[in-house]
C-alpha positions as CSV (number, residue, x, y, z in Angstrom):
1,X,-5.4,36.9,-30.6
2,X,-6.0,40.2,-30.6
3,X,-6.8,42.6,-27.8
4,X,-8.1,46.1,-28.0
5,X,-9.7,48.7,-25.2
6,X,-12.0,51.6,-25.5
7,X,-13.7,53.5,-23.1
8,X,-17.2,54.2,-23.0
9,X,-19.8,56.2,-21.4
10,X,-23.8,55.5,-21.1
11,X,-24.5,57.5,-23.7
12,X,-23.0,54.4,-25.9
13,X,-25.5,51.9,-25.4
14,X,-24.3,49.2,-27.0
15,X,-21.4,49.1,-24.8
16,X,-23.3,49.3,-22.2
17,X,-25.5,46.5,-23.2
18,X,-22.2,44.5,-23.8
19,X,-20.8,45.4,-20.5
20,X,-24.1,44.3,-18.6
21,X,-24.0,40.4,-20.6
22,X,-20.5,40.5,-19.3
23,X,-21.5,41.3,-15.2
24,X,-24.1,38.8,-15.5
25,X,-22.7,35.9,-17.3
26,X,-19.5,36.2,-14.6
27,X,-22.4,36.5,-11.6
28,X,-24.3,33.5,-13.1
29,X,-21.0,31.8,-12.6
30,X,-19.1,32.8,-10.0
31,X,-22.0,33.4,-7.6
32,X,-24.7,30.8,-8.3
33,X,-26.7,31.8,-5.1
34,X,-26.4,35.5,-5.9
35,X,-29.6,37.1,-7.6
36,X,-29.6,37.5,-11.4
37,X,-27.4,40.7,-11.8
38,X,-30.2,43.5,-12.1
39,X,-30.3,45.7,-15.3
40,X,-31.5,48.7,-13.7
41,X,-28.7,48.9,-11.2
42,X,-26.6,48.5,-13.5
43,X,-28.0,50.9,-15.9
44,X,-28.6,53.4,-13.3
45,X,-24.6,53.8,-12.4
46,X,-24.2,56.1,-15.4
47,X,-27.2,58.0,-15.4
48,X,-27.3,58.2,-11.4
49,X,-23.8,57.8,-9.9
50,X,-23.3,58.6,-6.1
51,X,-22.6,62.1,-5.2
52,X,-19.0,62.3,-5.6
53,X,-18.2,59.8,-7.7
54,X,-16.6,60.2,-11.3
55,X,-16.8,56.6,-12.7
56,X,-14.7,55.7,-15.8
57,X,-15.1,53.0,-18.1
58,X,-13.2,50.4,-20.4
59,X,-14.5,47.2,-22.6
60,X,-12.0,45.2,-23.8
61,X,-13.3,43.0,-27.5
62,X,-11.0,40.0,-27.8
63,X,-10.8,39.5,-31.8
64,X,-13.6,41.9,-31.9
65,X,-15.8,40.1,-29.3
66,X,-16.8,41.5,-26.4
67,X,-14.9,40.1,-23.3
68,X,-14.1,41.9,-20.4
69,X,-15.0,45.7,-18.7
70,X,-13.1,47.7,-16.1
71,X,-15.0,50.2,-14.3
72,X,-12.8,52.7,-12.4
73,X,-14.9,54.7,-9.1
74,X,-12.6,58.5,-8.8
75,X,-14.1,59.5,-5.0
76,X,-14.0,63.6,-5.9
77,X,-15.4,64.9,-2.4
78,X,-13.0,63.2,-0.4
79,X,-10.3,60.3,-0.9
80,X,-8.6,62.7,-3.9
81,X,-5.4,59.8,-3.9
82,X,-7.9,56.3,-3.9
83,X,-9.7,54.7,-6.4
84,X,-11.8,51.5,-6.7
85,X,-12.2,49.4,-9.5
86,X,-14.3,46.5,-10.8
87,X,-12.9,44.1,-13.6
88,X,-14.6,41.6,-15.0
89,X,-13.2,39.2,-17.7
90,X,-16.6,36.3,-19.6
91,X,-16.2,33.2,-17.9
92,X,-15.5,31.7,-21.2
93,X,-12.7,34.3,-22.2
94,X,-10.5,33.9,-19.1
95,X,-7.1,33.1,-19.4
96,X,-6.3,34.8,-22.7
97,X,-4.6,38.1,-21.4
98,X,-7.9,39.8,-21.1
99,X,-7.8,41.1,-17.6
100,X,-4.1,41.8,-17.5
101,X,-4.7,44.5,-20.5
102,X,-7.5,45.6,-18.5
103,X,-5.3,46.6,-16.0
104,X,-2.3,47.9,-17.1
105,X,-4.9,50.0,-18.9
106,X,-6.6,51.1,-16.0
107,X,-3.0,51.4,-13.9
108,X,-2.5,54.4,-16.5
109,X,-5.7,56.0,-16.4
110,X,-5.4,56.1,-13.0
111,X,-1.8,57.6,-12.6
112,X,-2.9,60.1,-15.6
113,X,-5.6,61.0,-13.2
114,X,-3.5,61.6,-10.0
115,X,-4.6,58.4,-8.0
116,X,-1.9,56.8,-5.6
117,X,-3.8,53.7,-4.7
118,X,-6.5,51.8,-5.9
119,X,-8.7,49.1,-4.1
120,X,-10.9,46.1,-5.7
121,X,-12.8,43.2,-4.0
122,X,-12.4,39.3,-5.2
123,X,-14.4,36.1,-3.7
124,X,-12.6,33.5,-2.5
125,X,-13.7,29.7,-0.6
126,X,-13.9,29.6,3.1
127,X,-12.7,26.0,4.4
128,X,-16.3,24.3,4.9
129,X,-17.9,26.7,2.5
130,X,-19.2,26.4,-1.3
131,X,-16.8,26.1,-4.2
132,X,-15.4,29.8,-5.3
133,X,-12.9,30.6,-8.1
134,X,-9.6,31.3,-7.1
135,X,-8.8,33.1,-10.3
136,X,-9.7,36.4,-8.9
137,X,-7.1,36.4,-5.5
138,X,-4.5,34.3,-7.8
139,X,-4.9,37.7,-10.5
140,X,-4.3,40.4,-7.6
141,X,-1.4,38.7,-6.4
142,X,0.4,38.6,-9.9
143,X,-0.5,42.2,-10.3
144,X,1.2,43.1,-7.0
145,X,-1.9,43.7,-4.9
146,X,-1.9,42.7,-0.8
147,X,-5.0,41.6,0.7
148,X,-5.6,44.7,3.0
149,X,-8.9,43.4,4.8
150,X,-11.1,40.2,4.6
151,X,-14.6,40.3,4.5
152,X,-17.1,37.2,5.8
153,X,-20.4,36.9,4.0
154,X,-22.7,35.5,5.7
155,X,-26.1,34.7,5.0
156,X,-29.7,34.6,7.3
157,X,-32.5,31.7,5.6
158,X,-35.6,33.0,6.8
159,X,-37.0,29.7,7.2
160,X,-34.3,28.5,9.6
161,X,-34.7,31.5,11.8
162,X,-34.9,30.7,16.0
163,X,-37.8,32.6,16.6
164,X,-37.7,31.8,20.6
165,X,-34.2,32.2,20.7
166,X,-34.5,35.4,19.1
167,X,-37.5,36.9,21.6
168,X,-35.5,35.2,24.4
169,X,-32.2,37.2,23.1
170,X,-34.4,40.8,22.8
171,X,-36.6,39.8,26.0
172,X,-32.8,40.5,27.6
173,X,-31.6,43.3,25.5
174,X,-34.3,45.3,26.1
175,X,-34.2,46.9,29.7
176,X,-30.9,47.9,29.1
177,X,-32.4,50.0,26.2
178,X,-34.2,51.9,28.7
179,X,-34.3,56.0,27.4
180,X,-34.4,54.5,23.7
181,X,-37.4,53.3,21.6
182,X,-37.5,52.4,17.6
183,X,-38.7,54.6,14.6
184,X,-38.6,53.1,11.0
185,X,-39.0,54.6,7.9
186,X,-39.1,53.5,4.0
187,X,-36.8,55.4,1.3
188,X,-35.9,58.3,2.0
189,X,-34.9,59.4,5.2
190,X,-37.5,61.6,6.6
191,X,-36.3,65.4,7.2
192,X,-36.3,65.4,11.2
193,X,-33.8,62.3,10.8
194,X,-31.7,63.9,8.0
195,X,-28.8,65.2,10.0
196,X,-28.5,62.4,12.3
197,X,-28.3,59.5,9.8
198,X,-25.9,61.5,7.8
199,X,-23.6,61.9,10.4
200,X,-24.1,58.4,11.3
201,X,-23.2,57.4,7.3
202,X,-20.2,59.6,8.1
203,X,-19.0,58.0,10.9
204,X,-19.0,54.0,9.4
205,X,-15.6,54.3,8.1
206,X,-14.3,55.5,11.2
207,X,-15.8,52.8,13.1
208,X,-15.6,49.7,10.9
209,X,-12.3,48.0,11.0
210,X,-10.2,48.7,7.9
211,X,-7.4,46.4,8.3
212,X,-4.6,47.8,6.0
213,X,-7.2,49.7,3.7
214,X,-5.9,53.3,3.5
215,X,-9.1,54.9,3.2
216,X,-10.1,58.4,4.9
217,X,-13.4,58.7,6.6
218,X,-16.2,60.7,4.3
219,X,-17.6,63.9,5.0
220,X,-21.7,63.2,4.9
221,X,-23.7,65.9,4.9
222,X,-27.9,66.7,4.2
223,X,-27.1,67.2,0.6
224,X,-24.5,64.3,-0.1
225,X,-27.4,61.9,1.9
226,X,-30.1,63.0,-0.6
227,X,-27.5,62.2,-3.5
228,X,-27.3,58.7,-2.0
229,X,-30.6,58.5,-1.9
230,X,-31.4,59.3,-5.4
231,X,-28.9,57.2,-6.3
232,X,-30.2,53.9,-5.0
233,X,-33.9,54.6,-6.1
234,X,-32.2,55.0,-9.6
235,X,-31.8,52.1,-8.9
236,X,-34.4,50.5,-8.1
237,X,-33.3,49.5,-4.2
238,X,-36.1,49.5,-2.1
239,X,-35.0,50.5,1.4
240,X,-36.1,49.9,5.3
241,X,-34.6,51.4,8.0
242,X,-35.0,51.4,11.8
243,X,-33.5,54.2,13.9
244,X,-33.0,53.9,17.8
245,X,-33.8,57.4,19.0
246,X,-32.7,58.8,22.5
247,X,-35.7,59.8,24.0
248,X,-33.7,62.5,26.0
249,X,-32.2,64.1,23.0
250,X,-34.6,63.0,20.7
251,X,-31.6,62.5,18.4
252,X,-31.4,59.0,16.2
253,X,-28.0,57.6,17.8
254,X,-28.5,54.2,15.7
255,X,-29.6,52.8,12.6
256,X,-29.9,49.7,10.8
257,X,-30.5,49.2,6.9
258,X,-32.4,46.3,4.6
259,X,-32.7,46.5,0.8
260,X,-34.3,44.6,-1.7
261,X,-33.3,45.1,-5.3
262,X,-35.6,45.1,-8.3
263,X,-34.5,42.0,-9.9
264,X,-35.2,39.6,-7.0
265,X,-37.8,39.7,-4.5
266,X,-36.6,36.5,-2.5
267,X,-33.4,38.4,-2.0
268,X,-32.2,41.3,0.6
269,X,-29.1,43.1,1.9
270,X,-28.4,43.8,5.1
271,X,-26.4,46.7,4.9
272,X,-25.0,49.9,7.5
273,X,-25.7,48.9,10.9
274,X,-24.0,51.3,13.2
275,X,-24.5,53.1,16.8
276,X,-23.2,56.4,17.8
277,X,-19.9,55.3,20.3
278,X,-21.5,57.7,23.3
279,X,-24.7,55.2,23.3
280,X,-23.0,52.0,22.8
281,X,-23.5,49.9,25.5
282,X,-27.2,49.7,24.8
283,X,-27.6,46.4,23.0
284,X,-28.9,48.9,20.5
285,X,-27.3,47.0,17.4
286,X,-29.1,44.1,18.3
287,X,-32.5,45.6,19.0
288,X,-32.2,47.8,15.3
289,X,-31.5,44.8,13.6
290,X,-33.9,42.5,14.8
291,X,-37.1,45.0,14.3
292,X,-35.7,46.0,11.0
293,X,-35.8,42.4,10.4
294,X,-39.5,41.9,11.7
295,X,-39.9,45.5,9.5
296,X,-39.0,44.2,6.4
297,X,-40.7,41.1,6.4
298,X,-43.8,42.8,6.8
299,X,-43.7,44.2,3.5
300,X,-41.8,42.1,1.6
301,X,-42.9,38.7,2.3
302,X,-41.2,36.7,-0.2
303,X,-37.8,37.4,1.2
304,X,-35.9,34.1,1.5
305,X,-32.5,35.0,2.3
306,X,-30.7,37.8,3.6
307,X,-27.4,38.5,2.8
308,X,-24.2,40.7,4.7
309,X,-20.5,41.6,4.7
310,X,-18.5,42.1,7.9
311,X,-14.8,42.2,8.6
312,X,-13.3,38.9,9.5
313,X,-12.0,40.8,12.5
314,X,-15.7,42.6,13.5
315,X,-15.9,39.9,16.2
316,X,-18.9,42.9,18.1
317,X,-21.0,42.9,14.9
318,X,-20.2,39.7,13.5
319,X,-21.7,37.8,17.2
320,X,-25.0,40.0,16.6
321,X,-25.4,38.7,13.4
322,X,-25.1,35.2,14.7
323,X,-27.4,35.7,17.2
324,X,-29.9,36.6,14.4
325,X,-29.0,33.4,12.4
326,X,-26.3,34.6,9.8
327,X,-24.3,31.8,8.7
328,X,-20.7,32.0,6.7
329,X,-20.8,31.5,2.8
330,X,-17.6,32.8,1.3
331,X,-14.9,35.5,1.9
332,X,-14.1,38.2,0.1
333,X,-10.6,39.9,-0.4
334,X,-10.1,44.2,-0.1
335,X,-7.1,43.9,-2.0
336,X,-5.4,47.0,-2.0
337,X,-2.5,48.3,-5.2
338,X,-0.1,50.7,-4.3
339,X,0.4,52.9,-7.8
């Protein structure tokens, strides 16, 4: 067998097209209750990457057939020693040496390119949970990665939503949100919220546990937010967001954010839900999150099932999403190589 690598940019399209196969046949079967992996995402992070971000890639052809990709995330704004990386091996190519030439590959790229540690996610089972391949935990482990922080997903079915138990839960929250009320807002942020939900964005990864992830906080800015922003309507992310604004201040002190991509409309993310640390206290969290909730339904209707990450060890946010109706599926591994 014989195993070759080349890198490739979006300018060469059929790479592209042969990397994309590759991310969908793995989703298809590694993650059969994921949506379809979405073309123009996936498309969109060459032409539109985030602000920052220098992304290199690699597709390896085993005896001249495509097999597995490696795409390599260079943070340039902040984070000048980390790097993240993706690889992905066809289900039906595994085991042949595919991925370990993808990384020693991307091991030297990344050491050519000055980078001291590099960080990649794999799913793996939870006890009572659905079957997951252990391939990908088994693969860091030989390569000398540690698991530096576990992740929960857990997923909401709107049809099994407690709809009295969720008034009941808000019915309580709310006086204690007294000096607060709720603005929301689709796609971009609009420019009287700019500063605070960049600063906000700015502060997650001081707030979020890390575990062992050695990972500096980013500097957010107006400019860097509007790069975000063009970046996920690139591709094709269509975003709600609820803000908790202090009345007294009139500043937006938290925020909360759905998304529904464009290659499934019975699918959505929960993603950043976070409260400035001088309002906390507020049952703001919970109050965000449930009227995003109510927000998003609105106007996407054939929403099914929401999906989120938190850290195993994120026992405030993780209890807020239960109280919603999030329910574990799998975990996922930040496993973390020291170069």
């Amino acid at each position: 067998m014989s195993i070759t690598i080349a890198p490739f940019d979006g300018t060469d399209r059929a790479a592209v097209d042969e990397a994309y196969r590759i991310a969908a046949a793995a989703i298809e079967a590694d993650l059969p209750d994921f949506p379809p992996s979405c073309r123009q995402r996936f498309d969109a992070l060459f032409h539109t990457p985030m602000p920052g971000t220098r992304s290199l890639w690699a597709l390896a052809r085993l005896d001249g057939v495509p097999a597995g990709y490696l795409q390599l995330d260079l943070p340039q704004l902040d984070n000048p020693d980390n790097a993240t990386a993706e690889l992905t091996v066809r289900p039906d190519l595994r085991r042949r040496g595919v991925g370990r030439a993808l990384h020693e590959y991307g091991v030297r790229l990344l050491r050519q390119h000055g980078r001291k540690r590099v960080v990649a996610m794999a799913v793996a089972a939870l006890p009572d949970g659905p079957a997951r391949p252990a391939a990908g935990a088994a693969f860091a482990t030989a390569m000398g990665a540690h698991s530096a922080l576990v992740e929960v997903r857990r997923r909401l079915e709107i049809e099994r939503i407690d709809r009295l138990a969720l008034r009941a839960a808000l019915a309580e929250a709310e006086p204690r949100a007294e000096g607060y009320r709720s603005v929301s807002w689709q796609g971009g942020t609009p420019a009287e919220y700019v500063a605070d939900i960049a600063y906000l964005e700015g502060r997650l990864l001081m707030d979020a546990p890390m575990g062992d992830v050695q990972w500096e906080p980013e500097q957010v800015d107006a400019e860097r937010l509007r790069g975000m922003e063009r970046a996920l309507d690139a591709r094709g992310r269509r975003r709600y967001h609820l803000g908790m604004l202090h009345e007294e201040t009139g500043r937006v002190v938290a925020w909360t954010l759905l998304d529904v991509g464009a290659s499934a409309d019975w699918h959505a993310y929960q993603q950043i839900t976070i409260v400035d640390p001088d309002h906390r206290g507020h049952r703001l969290g919970l109050i965000a999150k449930a009227e995003n909730l109510h927000h998003l339904l609105t106007h996407e209707p054939a929403v099914r099932v929401i999906d989120t990450w938190n850290a195993a060890s994120n026992s405030h946010m993780v209890a807020i999403n239960e109280q919603l109706g999030f329910r574990p599926v799998d975990a996922w591994d930040n496993w973390q190589l020291t170069l």
